[in-house]
N, C-alpha and C positions, 0 to 999 in steps of 0.2 A: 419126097412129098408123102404124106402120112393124109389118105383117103380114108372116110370113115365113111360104111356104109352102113343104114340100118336097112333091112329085108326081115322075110317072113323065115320062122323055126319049121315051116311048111313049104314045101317046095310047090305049092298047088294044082288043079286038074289038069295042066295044063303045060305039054313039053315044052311049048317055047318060054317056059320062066326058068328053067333049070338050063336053057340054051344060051339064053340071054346072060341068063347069071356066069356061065361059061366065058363068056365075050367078055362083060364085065372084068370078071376077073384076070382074064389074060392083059387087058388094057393096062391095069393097074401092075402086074408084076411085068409087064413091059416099059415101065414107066423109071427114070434114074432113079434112084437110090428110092424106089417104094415102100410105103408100107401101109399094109389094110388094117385099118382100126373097125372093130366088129362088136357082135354080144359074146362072141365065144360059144357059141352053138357047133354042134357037130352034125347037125340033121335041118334038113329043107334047104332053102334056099344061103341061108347062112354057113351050112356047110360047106356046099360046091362051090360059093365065092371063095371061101378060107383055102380049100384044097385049091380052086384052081392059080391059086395066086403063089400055094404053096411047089405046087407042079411046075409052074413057072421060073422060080427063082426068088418070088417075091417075099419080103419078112409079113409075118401075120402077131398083129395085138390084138387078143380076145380080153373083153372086159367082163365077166357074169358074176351075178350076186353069188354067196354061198348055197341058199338053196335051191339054186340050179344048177350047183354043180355037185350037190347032195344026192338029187335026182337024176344022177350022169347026164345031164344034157350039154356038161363041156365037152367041148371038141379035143383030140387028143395029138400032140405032135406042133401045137403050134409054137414059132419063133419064142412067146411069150404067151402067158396066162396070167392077167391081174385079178386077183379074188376082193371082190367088195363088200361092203356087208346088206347094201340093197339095191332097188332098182333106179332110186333115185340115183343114187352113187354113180351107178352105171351109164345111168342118160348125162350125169356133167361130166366123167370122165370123157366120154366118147363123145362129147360134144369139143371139151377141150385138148384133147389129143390131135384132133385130126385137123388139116389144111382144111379141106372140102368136107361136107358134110350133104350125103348123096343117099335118097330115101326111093331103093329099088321097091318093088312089089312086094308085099307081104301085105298083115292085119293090123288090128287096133293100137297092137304095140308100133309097129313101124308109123303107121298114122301119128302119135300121141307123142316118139320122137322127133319126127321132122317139124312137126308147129311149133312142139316145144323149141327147136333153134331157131327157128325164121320168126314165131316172135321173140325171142329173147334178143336176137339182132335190133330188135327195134327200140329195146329197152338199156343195150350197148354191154348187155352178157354174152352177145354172141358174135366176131366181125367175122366171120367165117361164109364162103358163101352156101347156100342151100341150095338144092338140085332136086328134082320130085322126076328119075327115070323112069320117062312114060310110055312105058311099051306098050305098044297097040294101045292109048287112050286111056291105060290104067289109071294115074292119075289125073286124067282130065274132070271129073265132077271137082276134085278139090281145087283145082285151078277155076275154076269157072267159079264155085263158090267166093275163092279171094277178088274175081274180079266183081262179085254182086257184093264185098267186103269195099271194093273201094266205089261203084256205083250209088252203094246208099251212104258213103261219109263215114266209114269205120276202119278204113285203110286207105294211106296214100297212094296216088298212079307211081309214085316217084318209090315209094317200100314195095309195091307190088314188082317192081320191076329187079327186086335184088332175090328174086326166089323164080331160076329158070325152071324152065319145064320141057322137058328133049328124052329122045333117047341115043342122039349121038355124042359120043365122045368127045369127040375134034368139038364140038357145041360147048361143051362143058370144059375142056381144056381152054378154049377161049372166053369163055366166062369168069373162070377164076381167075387169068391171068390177069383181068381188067377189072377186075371185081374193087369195087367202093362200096363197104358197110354203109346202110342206113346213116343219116345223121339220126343221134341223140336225141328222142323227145325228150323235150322240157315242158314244164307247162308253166304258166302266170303265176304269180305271186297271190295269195287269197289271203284277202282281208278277213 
């Protein structure tokens, strides 16, 4: 099973994200035949997933633009390194690589991947499920936001409910195993 996770290139204030990312990663190179699909960072939070999955036994695909790997921010040693030529590339690769598609703690970047697959599910560019791992409440505003997404009529209960939000494993193992992409919006025909 081929995990993709987006996280922060910042491990933040904060030990239990470098702990957690720990945990994470043992999960995953605990997992048959794994593999963590990534940005290819070698520092923050994107690192210690990569290593610890590398510690483990587990294969690691890093995906990163050229000039970030210009500016040594690849990581070094992994299974594999794919070179793209930008960030978009990056975000459809790693959208398309992975089974699951798991949006640990990090920034704007990490933010601006996970929407980007949870709606493109809706749009039928993505059947993969989405996971927003909320440690201690991390992700809780943006979860609360989709839910004032489908209270004012701008998301369905029924698409709200294909984007979990945990920070346990066994939660997420049994999510994807039962996991049913969004149907397909379509819309009316216009005259």
């Amino acid at each position: 099973m081929k995990i993709t996770v987006y996280c922060g290139a910042s491990s933040g204030n904060d030990p239990k994200y470098a702990a957690a990312a720990k945990r994470l990663g043992e999960w995953i190179a605990g997992l048959d035949e794994s593999e963590l699909v990534y940005g290819g960072g070698g520092v923050g939070l994107m690192g210690t997933v990569a290593q610890t999955v590398l510690g483990g036994g587990g294969k690691v695909h890093g995906i990163m633009p050229q000039m970030l790997i210009d500016r040594n921010a690849g990581a070094t040693g992994l299974t594999t390194m794919e070179v793209v030529d930008d960030m978009d590339v990056r975000k459809r690769r790693m959208m398309e690589l992975g089974d699951i598609l798991i949006a640990f703690p990090g920034g704007p970047g990490t933010l601006e991947e996970i929407a980007e697959a949870f709606s493109s599910s809706r749009i039928g560019l993505n059947d993969k499920p989405c996971v927003l791992f909320d440690l201690d409440d991390y992700w809780r505003p943006l979860a609360q936001m989709y839910d004032t997404m489908v209270s004012a009529g701008f998301l369905t209960a029924v698409d709200r409910t294909k984007l979990l939000v945990t920070d346990s494993v066994d939660e997420i193992t049994r999510f994807a195993a039962t996991y049913q992409p969004p149907q397909i919006r379509t819309f009316p025909e216009r005259k």
